[in-house]
C-alpha positions in Angstrom: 0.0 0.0 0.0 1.3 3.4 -1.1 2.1 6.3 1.3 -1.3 8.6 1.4 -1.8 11.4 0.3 -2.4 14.8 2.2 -5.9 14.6 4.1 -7.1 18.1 3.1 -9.5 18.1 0.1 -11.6 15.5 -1.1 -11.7 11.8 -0.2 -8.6 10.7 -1.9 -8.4 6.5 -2.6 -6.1 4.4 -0.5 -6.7 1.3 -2.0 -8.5 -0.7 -5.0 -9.2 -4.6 -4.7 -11.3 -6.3 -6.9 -13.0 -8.5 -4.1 -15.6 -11.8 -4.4 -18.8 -9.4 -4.5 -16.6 -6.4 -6.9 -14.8 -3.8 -6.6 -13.4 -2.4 -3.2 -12.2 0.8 -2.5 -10.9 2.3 1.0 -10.9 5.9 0.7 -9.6 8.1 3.0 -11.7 11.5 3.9 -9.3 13.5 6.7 -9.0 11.9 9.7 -11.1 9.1 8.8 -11.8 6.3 6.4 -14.3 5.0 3.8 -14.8 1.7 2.1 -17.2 2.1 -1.0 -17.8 -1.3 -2.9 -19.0 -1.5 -6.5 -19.5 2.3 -6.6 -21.6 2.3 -3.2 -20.5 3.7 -0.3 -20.9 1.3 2.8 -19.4 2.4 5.9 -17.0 4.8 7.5 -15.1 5.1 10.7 -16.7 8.5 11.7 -18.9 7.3 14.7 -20.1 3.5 15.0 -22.8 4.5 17.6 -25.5 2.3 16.1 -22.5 -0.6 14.7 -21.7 -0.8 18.8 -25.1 -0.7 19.7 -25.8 -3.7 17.3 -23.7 -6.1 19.8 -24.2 -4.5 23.3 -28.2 -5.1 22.5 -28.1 -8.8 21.3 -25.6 -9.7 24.7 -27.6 -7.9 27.1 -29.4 -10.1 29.4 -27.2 -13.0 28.6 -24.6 -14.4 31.5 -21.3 -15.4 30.1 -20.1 -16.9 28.5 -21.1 -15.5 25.3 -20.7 -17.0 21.9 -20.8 -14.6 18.9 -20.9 -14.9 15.2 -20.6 -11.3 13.5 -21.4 -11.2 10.0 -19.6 -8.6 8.1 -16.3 -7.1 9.6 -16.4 -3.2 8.1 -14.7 -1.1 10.1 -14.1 -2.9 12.8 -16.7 -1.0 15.8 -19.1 -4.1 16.2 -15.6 -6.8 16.8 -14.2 -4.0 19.1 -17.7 -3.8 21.1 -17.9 -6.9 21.5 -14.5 -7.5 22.8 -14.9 -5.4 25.4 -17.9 -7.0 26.8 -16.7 -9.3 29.9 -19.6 -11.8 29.1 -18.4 -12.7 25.4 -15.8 -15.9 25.6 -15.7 -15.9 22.2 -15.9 -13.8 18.4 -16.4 -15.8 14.8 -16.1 -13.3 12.2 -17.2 -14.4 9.3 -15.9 -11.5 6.6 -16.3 -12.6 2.6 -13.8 -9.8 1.1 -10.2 -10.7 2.3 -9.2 -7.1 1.4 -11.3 -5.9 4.1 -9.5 -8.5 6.7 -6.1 -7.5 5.6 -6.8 -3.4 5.9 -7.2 -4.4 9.4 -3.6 -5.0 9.7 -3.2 -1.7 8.5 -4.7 1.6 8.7 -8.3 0.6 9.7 -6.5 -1.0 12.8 -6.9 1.5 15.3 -10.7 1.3 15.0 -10.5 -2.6 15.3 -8.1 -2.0 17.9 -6.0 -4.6 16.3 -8.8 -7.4 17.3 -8.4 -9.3 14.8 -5.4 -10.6 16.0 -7.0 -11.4 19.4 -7.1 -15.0 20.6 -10.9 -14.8 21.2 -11.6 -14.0 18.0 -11.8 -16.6 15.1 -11.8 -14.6 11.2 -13.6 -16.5 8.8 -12.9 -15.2 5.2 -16.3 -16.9 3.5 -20.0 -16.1 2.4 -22.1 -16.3 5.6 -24.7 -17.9 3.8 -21.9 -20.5 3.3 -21.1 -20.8 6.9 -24.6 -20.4 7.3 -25.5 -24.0 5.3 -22.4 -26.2 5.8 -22.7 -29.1 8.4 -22.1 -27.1 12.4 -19.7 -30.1 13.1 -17.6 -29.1 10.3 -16.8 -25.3 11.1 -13.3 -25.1 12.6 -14.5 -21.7 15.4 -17.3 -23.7 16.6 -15.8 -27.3 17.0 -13.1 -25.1 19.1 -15.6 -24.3 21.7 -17.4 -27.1 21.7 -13.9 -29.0 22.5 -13.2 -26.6 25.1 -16.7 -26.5 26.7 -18.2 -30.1 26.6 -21.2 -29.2 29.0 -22.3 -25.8 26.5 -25.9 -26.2 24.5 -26.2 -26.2 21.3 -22.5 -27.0 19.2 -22.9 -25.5 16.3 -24.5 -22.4 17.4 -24.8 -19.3 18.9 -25.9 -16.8 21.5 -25.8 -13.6 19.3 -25.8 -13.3 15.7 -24.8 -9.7 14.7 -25.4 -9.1 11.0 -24.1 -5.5 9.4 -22.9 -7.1 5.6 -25.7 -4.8 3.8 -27.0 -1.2 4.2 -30.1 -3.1 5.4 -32.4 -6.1 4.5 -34.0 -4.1 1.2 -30.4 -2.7 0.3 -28.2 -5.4 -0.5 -24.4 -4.8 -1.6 -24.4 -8.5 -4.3 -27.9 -9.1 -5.3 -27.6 -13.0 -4.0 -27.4 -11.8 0.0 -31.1 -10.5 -0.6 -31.3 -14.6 0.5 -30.4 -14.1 4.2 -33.5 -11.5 4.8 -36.0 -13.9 3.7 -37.7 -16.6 5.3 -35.6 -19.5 4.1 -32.7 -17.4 5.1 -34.2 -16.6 8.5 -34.9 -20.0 8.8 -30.7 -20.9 8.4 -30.0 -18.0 11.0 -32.9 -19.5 13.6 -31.2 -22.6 13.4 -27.5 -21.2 14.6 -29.0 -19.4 18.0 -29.0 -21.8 21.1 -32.1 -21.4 23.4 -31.3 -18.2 24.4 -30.0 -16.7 21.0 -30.3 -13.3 19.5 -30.4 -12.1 15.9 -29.5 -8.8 15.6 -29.6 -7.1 12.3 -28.3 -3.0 11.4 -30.2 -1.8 8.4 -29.4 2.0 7.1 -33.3 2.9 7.6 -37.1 0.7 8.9 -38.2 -1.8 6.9 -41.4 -3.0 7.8 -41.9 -5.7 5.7 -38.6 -7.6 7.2 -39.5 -6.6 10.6 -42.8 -8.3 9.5 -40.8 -11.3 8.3 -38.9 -11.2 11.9 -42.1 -11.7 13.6 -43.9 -14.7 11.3 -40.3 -16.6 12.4 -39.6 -15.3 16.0 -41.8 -15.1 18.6 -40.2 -11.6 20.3 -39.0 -8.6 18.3 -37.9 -5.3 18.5 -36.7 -2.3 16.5 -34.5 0.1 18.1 -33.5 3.2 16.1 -30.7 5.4 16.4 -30.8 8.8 15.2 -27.6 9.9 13.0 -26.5 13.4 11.9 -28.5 13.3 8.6 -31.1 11.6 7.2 -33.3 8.6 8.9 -32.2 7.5 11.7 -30.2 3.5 11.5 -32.4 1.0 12.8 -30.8 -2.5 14.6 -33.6 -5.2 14.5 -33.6 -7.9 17.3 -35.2 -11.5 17.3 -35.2 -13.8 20.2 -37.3 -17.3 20.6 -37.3 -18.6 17.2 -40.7 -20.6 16.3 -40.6 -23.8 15.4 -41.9 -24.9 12.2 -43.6 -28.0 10.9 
């Protein structure tokens, strides 16, 4: 990676990858970062109120210890959050663009605060719908915990599920993870949580008709927005009790 320029000005581009879902670019914008993919701007390290938020709500209530799954690594607030929660034993990231994973180990570290490197956290570099459909007893972060906690419910699965890969359900980033907000894809997250599970979702604005979807798969739901600078306010989306199906 080249030296950047000066920070006055414009956003000025640190980086181009051409990653699984397109292109990738990290852009830098004064003090602070960007990463834009396919021409779409996704995420930037300016605040992370409602990134944090995502994690803190889908842990609290639960006694430790915790076992995460994060979908989507962006900046890094959500991973960070997490690890500072005493009740979380455990972080699987699963992050599909390695460019993203190795700008970690660079300039979007400090935000991070070099987690990734952490030996409570596990990096996947995969699809989460991948993750999401392969045999549990075959992925390497959960057969961990499972070894090192014989008497824990549920191997294979989770007490939070933290997704922030899209700007929300109805504003996907690849066309094909429009999959994961509908009821077959619901269906693959219900079947990750353990008893006391959350799924926690960040979307950019409300979408009633997923929150509507939420509700025909779990039994408790809840939309909590957080008001931004500009615009509608982000919205994190939390399902607990999943109902069972026939």
């Amino acid at each position: 990676m080249g030296v950047v320029p000066g920070t006055s000005g414009g956003p000025v581009v640190v980086e181009r990858a051409e990653g699984v879902g397109g292109e990738l670019v990290l852009r830098r914008a004064g003090a602070d970062y960007e990463i834009i993919s396919n021409g779409v701007f996704l995420m930037d390290t300016r605040d992370g109120t409602s990134e944090r938020l995502l994690v803190r709500a889908a842990v609290e209530g639960l006694d430790g210890p915790v076992r995460l799954l994060i979908g989507g690594l962006g900046v890094g607030f959500s991973l960070a959050e997490a690890l500072d929660l005493p009740e979380v034993a455990h972080v699987t990231v699963v992050e599909r663009e390695p460019a993203v994973v190795d700008w970690h180990h660079g300039v979007l570290r400090p935000w991070s605060r070099g987690a990734v490197d952490d030996p409570r956290v596990t990096v996947r570099c995969a699809d989460l719908l991948d993750v999401l459909t392969e045999p549990a007893a075959t992925e390497p972060a959960v057969a961990e915990l499972v070894a090192a906690e014989p008497g824990a419910p549920g191997g294979g699965r989770f007490d939070a599920l933290c997704l922030d890969i899209d700007n929300g359900p109805g504003w996907t980033v690849t066309p094909g993870n429009a999959r994961l907000y509908s009821p077959a894809g619901l269906a693959l997250l219900a079947a990750r949580l353990t008893r006391r599970g959350t799924l926690a979702v960040w979307s950019a604005a409300a979408d009633p008709a997923f929150e509507a979807l939420l509700g025909d798969r779990f039994a408790a739901v809840e939309a909590r927005p957080v008001p931004v600078p500009r615009g509608e306010p982000d919205v994190v989306y939390l399902a607990r009790r999943p109902r069972h199906t026939a």
